[in-house]
C-alpha positions in Angstrom: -4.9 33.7 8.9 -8.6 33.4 11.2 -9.9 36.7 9.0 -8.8 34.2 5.8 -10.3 31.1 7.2 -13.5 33.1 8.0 -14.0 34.8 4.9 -13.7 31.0 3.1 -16.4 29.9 5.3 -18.6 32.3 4.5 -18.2 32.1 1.4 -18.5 28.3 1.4 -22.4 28.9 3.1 -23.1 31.8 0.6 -22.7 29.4 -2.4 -24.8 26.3 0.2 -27.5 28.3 0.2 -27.6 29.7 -3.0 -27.5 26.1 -4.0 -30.3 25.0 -1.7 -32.3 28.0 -2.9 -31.8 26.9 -6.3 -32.9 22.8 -6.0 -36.1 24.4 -3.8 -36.9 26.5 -7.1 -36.2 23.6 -9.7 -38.8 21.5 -6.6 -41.1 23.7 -6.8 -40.9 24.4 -10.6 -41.4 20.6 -10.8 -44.5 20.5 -8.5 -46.4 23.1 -10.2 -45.6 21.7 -13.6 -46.7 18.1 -12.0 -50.0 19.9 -10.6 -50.8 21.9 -14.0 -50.7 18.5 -15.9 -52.9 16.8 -13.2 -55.2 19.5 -13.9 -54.7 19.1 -18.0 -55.2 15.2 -17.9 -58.8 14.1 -18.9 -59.0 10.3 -16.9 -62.2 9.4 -19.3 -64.9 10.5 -16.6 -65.8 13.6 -14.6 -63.5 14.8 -12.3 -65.5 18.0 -12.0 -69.0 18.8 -10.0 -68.6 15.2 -8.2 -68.9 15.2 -4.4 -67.9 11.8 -3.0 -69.7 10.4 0.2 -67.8 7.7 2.1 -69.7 5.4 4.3 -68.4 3.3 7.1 -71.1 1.5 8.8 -69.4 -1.7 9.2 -67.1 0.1 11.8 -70.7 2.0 14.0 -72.7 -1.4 14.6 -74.6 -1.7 11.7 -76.5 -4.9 10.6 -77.2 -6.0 7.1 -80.7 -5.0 7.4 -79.9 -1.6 9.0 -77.2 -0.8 6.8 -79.3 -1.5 3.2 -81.7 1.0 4.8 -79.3 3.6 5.6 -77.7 3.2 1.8 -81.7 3.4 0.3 -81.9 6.6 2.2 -79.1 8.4 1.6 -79.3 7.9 -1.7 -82.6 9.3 -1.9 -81.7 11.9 0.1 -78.6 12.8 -2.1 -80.8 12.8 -5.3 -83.0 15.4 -3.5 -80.4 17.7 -2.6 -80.6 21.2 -5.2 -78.5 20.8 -8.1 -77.6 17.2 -8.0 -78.3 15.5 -11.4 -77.2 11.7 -10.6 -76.1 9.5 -7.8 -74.0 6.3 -8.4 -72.6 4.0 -5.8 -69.1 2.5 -6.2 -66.8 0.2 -4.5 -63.7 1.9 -4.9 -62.5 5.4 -6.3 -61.3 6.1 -9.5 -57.5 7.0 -9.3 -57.6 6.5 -5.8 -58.2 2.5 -4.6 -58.6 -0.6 -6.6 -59.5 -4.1 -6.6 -57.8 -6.8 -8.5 -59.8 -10.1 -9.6 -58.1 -13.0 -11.0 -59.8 -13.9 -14.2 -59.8 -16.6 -16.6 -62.6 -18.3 -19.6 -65.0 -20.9 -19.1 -63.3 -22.8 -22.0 -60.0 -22.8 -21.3 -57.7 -25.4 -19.2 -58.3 -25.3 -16.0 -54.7 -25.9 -15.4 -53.9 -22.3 -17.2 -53.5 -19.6 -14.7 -56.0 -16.9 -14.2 -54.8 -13.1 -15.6 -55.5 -10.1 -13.2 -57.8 -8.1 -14.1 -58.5 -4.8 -12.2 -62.1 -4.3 -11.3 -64.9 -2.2 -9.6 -68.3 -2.9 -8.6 -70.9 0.1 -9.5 -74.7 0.6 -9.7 -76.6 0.5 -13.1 -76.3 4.2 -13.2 -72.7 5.1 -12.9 -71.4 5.3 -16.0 -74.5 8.2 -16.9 -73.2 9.9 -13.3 -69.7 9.8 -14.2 -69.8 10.8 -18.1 -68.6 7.4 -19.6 -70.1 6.8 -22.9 -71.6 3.3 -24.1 -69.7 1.9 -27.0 -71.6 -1.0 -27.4 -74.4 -3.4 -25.7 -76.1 -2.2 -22.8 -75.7 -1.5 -19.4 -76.9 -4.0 -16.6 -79.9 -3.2 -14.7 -80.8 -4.0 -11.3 -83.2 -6.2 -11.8 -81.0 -8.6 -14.1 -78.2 -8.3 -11.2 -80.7 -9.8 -8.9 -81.2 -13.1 -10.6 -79.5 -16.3 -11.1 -77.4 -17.2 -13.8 -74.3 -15.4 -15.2 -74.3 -12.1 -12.9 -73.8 -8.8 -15.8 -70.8 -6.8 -16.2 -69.6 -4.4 -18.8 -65.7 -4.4 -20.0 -63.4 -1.7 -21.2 -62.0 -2.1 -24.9 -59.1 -3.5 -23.6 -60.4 -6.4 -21.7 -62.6 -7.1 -25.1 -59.3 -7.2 -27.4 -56.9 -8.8 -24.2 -59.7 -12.1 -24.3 -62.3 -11.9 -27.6 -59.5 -10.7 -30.0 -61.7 -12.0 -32.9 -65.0 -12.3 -31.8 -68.2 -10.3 -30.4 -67.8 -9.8 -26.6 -71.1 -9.4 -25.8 -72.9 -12.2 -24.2 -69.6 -14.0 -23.9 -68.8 -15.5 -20.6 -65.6 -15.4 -18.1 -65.6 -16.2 -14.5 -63.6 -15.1 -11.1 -62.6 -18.2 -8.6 -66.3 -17.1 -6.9 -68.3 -16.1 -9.9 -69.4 -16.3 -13.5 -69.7 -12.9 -15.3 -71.6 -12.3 -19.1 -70.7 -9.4 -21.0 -73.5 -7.2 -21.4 -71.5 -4.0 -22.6 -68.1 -2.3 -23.6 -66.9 1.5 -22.5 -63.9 2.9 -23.5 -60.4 2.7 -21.5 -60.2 5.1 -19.1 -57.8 5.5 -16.0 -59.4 4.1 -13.5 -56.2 2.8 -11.9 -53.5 5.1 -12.0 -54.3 9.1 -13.1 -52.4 10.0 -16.7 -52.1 5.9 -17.6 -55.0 3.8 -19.5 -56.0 1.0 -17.6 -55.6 -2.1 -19.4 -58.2 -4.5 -19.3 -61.2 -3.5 -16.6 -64.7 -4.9 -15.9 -67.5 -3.2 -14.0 -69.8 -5.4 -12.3 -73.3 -4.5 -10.1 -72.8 -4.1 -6.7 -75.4 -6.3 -4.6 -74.3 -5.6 -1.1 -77.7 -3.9 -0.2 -79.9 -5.9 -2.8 -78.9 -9.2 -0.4 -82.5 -10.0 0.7 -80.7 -13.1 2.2 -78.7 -11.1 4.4 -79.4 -11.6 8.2 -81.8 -8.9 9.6 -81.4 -9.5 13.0 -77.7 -9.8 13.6 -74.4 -8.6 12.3 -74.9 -11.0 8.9 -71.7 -12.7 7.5 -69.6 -10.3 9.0 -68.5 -9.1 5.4 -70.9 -5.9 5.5 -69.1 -3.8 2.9 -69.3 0.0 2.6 -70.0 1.8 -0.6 -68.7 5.1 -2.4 -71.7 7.5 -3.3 -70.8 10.1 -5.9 -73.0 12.3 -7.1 -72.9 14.9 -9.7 -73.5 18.4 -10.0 -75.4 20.9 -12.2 -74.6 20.3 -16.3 -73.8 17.2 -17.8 -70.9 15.8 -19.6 -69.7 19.4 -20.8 -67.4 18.9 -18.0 -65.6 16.0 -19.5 -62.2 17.8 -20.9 
């Protein structure tokens, strides 16, 4: 009767681990499949020959004035390094964070709610770094995001058809609870947000964290010193862009 009951056991754990083995095949079937289609999926900018350089200076004591010298700098510094063919700046990464602005028209009711609408705040020059093509209008320049007045941004497709569904975008205005943006330009969807989904509508506006002559030099500012994203590319151009 023990040689039966021992035999039945083992043979119970023989077919436990043979079904273990088999769910940790079908797993890692599943992860490989999951990372080959990562690989596959074209997001609608470079993913390849971009190194990313994090900064953190609001966390090592630096001031306003300190901190827009250290971002001039290493920016020149990155464009000077062998090989490197563009350097943007950028709030957030794509398919990594985000930042979500609550939008609405100058003309409608101020009683309607604002929509969300995802957002990321980038130099003139990151949609040439990162391979996104200009559909329409132009691109802001620095010197335009430096003056009063409707601050520049450019929209994805979707934004244009979500709030101008019938009408040119460009030069039409829409404003955040803090700011008034004009529409100076339209690139396509891309997935900013989440990799293998198109974002929906999406707005890029000029970063002026270290443009802020008004900042204070002397001492720690407004305590709102914000760090930037540097990405810069690599060797060819958009060939990359699968």
């Amino acid at each position: 009767m023990a040689r039966h009951c021992s035999a039945v056991s083992h043979s119970e754990l023989s077919s436990a681990q043979v079904a273990g083995c088999a769910m940790l095949l079908i797993a890692a079937g599943l992860l490989v499949r999951g990372l080959h289609r990562a690989e596959s999926v074209s997001p609608g900018f470079l993913t390849k020959n971009i190194v990313v350089v994090s900064t953190d200076l609001a966390n090592n004591g630096y001031t306003d004035s300190r901190a827009r010298i250290f971002k001039r700098e290493l920016r020149d510094r990155l464009l000077a390094l062998p090989g490197v063919v563009g350097v943007a700046q950028s709030a957030v990464l794509p398919c990594v964070t985000g930042d979500l602005e609550g939008v609405t028209l100058p003309d409608r009711n101020p009683s309607e709610a604002s929509e969300l609408i995802w957002a990321n705040f980038v130099s003139p020059d990151y949609f040439q770094t990162m391979g996104i093509s200009l559909l329409r209008g132009r691109v802001f320049t620095e010197r335009e995001a430096q003056t009063s007045g409707p601050v520049p941004a450019v929209i994805s497709v979707a934004m244009a058809q979500r709030f101008w569904p019938n009408a040119d975008p460009l030069g039409k205005l829409f404003r955040d609870p803090k700011t008034t943006y004009q529409v100076t330009g339209i690139v396509p969807d891309v997935q900013n947000s989440h990799l293998g989904q198109t974002d929906g509508p999406f707005f890029y506006d000029h970063d002026l964290a270290e443009d802020d002559d008004g900042a204070d030099d002397e001492g720690q500012g407004d305590g709102e010193l914000e760090d930037d994203q540097y990405l810069a590319r690599q060797g060819g151009v958009a060939a990359d862009l699968e």
